[in-house]
C-alpha positions in Angstrom: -17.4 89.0 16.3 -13.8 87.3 16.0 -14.2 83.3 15.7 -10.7 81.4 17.3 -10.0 78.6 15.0 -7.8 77.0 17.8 -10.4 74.3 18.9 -10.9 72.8 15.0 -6.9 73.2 14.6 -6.8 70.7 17.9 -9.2 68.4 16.7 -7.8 68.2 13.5 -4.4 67.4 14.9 -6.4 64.9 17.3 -8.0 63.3 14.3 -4.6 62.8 12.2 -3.4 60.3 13.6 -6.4 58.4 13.7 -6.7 58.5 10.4 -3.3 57.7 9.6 -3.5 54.2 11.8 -6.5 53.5 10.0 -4.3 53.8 6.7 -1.4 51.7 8.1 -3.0 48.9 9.3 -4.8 48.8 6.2 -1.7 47.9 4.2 -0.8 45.4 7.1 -2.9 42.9 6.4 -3.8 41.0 2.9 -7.3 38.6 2.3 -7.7 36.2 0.2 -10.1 35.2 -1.7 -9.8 31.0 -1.2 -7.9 29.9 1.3 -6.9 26.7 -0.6 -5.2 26.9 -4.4 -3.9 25.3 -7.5 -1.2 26.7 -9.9 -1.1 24.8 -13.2 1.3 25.8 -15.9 1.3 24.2 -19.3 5.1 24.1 -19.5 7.2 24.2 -16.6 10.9 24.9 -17.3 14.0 22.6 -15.9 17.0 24.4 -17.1 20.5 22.6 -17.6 22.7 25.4 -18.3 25.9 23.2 -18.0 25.2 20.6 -21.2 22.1 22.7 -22.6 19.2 20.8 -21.9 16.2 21.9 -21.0 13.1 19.8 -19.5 9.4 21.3 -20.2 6.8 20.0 -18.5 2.9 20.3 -17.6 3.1 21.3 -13.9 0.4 20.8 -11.2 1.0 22.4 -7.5 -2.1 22.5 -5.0 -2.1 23.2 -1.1 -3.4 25.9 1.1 -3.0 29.0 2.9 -2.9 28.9 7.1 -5.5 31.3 7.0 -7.4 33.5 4.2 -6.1 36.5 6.1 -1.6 36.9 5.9 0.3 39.2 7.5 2.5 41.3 5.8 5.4 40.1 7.3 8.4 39.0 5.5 9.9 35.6 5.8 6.7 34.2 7.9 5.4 30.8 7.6 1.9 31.4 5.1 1.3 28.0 3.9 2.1 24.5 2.0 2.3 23.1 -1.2 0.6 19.2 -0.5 0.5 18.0 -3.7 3.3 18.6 -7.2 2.7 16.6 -10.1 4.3 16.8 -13.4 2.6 15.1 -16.5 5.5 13.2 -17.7 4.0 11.7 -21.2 4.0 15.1 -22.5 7.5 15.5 -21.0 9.7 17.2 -23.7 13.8 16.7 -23.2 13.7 14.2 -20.2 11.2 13.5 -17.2 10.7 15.3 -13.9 9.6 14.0 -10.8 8.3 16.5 -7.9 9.3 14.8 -4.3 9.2 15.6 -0.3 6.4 16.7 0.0 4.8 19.3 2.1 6.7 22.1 0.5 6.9 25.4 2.6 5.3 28.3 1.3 6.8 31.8 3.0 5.4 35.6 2.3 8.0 37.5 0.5 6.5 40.7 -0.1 4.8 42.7 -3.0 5.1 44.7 -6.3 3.6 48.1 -7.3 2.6 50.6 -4.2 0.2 50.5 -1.5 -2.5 50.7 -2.0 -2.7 49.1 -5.2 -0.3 46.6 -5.5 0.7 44.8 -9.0 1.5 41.5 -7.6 2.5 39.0 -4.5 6.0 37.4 -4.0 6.4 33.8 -2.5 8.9 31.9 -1.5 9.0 27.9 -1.9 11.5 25.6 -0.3 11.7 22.5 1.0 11.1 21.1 -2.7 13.0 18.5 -4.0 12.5 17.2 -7.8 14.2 14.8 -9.7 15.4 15.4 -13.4 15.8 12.4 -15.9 17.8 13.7 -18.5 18.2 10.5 -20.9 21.9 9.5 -21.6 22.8 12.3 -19.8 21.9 12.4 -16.3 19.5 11.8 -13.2 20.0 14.0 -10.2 18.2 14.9 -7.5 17.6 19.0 -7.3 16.7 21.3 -4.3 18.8 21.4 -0.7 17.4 22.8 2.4 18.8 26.1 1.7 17.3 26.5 -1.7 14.4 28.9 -2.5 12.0 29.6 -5.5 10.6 32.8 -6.3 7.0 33.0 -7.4 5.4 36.4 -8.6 1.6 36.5 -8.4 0.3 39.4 -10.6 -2.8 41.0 -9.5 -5.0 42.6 -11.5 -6.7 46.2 -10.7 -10.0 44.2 -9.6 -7.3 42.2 -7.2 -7.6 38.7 -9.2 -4.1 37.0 -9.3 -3.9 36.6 -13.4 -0.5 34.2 -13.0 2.4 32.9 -11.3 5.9 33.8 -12.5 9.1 32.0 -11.7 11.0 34.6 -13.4 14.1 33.5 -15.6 17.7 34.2 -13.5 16.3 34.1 -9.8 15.6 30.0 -9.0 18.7 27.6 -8.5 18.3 24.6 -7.4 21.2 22.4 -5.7 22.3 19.1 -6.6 21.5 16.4 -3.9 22.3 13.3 -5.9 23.2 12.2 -8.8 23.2 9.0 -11.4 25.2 10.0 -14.7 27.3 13.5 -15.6 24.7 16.0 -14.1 24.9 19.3 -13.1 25.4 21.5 -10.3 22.3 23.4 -10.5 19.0 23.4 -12.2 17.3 26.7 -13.4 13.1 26.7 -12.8 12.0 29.1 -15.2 8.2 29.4 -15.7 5.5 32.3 -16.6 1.6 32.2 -17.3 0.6 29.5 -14.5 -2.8 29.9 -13.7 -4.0 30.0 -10.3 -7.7 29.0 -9.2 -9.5 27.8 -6.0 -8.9 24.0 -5.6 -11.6 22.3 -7.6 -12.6 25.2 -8.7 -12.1 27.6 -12.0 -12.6 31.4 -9.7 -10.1 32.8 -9.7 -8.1 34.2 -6.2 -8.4 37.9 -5.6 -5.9 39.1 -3.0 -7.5 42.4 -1.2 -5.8 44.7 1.5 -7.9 45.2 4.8 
């Protein structure tokens, strides 16, 4: 007795497709774990590449996500950055003041390869922090055109294990200035550690 395979070839072509949506809006949408968030890093870098300074400072940023659930879509609006605080005593090489507040916090995109991505991207702007650089210089940094990048790297259970502002991607503008300062600032910082607000759990970022 001959058997036509045609009717399981034609559901298998039905069923392809189906399958593959399920896989693409998968990697459309990301969850996380808190929907609120604090960064802290123990040493923040302000980089004065013009006169060779360098301000380190303890850095604080808290805020929260529009929703728990982001879009993979570059450039859109995911959330704010309500409160910046540096811990000036323990200041090294000057002071820094974080200003004008909320700060905008954008969806970039993501390291590594669906499904298992390495890390998050961020964009920052609308900061604005003021370097004192004693005997040197205090200016105003960050325009409405300037950006920092921050690099979330996710581990393989999807907890975020820090923030990066990697060294050679964030300028800031000067706005204003008191003294000889210069034309841009470099942010350069690695290991912050990112939490739930008032809380020590970690985020996990998980595709769904």
């Amino acid at each position: 007795m001959r058997i036509s395979t045609k009717p399981y070839l034609t559901a298998l072509a039905a069923a392809l497709p189906l399958a593959l949506g399920v896989g693409a809006a998968s990697a459309r949408t990301l969850s996380m774990s808190s929907q609120t968030f604090r960064v802290t890093w123990s040493r923040l870098e302000f980089q004065n590449a013009t006169f060779g300074v360098t301000v380190r400072c303890p850095v604080t940023l808290e805020g929260s996500f529009h929703s728990r659930t982001l879009a993979k879509t570059l450039g859109s609006l995911i959330g704010a950055i309500t409160a910046a605080r540096a811990k000036e005593e323990s200041c090294t090489g000057g002071r820094v003041h974080l200003k004008n507040l909320p700060w905008h916090v954008t969806y970039e995109g993501f390291t590594g390869t669906l499904p298992n991505i390495s890390g998050v991207v961020f964009l920052v702007s609308r900061f604005r922090f003021e370097v004192i650089e004693p005997g040197i210089c205090t200016g105003d940094y960050g325009t409405t055109e300037d950006n920092i990048k921050a690099r979330g790297d996710r581990d393989a259970s999807g907890a975020i294990t820090r923030i990066e502002y990697p060294a050679g991607t964030n300028v800031a503008n000067l706005v204003t200035s008191l003294g000889m300062c210069a034309p841009t600032i470099s942010i350069v910082g690695s290991e912050g550690l990112m939490t739930a607000l008032n809380s020590s759990a970690r985020i996990t970022v998980t595709l769904i």
